[in-house]
C-alpha positions as CSV (number, residue, x, y, z in Angstrom):
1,X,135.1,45.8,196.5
2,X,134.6,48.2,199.0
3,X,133.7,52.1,198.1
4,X,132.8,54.9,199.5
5,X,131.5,57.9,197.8
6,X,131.0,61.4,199.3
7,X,128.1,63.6,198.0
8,X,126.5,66.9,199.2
9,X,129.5,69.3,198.9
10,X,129.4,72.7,197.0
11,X,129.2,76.3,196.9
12,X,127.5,78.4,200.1
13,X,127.6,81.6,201.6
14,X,129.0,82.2,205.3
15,X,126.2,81.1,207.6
16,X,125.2,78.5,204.8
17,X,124.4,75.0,205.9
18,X,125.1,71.7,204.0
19,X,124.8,68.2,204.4
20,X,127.4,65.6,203.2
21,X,126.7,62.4,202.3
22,X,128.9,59.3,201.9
23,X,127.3,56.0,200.5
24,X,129.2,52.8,201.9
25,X,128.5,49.8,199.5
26,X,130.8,46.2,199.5
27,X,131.3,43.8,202.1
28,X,133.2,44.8,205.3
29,X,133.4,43.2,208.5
30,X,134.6,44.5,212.0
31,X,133.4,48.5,211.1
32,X,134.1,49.9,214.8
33,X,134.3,53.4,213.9
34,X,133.2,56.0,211.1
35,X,134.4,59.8,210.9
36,X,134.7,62.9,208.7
37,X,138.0,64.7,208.1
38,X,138.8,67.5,206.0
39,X,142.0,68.6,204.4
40,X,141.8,72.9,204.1
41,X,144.0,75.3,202.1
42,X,147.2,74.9,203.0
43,X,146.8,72.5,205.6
44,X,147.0,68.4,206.4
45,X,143.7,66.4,206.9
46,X,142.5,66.5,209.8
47,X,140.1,64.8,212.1
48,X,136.5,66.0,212.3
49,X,134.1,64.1,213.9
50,X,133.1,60.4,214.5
51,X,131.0,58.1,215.4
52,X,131.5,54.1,217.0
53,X,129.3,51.3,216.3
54,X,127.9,51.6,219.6
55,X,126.7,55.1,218.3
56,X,129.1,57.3,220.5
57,X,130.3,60.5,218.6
58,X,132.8,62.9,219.2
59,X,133.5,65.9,217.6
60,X,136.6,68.5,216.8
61,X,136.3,71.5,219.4
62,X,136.3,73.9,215.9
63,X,132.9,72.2,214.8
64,X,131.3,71.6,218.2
65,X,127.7,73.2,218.2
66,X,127.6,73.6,214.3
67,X,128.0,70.3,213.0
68,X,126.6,66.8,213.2
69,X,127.6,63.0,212.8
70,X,124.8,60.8,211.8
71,X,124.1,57.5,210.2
72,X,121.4,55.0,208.9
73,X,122.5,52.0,208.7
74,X,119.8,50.8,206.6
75,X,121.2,53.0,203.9
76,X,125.0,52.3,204.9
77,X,125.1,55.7,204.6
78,X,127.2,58.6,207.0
79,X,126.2,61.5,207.0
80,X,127.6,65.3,207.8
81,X,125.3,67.9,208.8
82,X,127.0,71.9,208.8
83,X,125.2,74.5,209.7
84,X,126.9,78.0,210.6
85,X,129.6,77.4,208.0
86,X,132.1,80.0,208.1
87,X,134.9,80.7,205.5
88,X,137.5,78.5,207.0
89,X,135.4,75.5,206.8
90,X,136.3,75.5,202.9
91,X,137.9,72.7,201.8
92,X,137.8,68.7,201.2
93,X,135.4,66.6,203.1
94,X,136.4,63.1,203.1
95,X,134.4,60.3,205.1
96,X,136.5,57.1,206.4
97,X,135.7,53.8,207.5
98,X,137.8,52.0,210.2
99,X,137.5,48.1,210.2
100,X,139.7,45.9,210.1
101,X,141.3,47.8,207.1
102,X,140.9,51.1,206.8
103,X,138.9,52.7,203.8
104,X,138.4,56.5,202.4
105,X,136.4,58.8,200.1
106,X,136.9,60.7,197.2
107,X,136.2,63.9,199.3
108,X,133.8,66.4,197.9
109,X,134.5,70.3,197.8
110,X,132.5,72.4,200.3
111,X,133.4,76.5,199.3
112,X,132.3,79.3,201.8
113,X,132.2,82.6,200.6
114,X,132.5,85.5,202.6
């Protein structure tokens, strides 16, 4: 069975950084691609970052500069690095895997206060 589970979320102040975690465990073959979305206040999820197998990333104009997509595969972990956070980064972080299904987190909570 195939999981993954987002860690690293929580309360910051504006400026704040963070760093998300999501632990990948089962069997999965094919991964091309992993990313981070987030679903804010009032809003639909929506596309962060993400990174191939081939190590390419790409990144949401709104996060440009102030985050970054990382992995060790070793760990089968993805990771989120924030720095700079700003108010309207609060919300859901969810990490997904895209293989030949398609798999998501939990999400954790990342608050920043103003």
């Amino acid at each position: 069975q195939v999981q993954l589970v987002e860690s690293g979320g929580g309360l910051v102040q504006a400026g704040g950084s963070l760093r998300l975690s999501c632990v990948v465990s089962g069997i999965i073959d094919n991964i091309h691609t992993m990313a981070w979305y987030r679903q804010t206040p009032g809003k639909q999820r929506e596309w962060i970052t993400s990174i191939t197998r081939a190590g390419d990333v790409s990144y949401e104009d709104f996060v440009k500069g102030r985050f970054t997509i990382s992995r060790d595969d070793a760990k089968n972990t993805l990771y989120l690095q924030m720095n700079s956070l700003k108010f309207e980064d609060t919300g859901v972080y969810y990490c997904a895997l895209f293989s030949n299904l398609n798999y998501w987190g939990q999400g954790t909570q990342v608050t920043v206060s103003s």
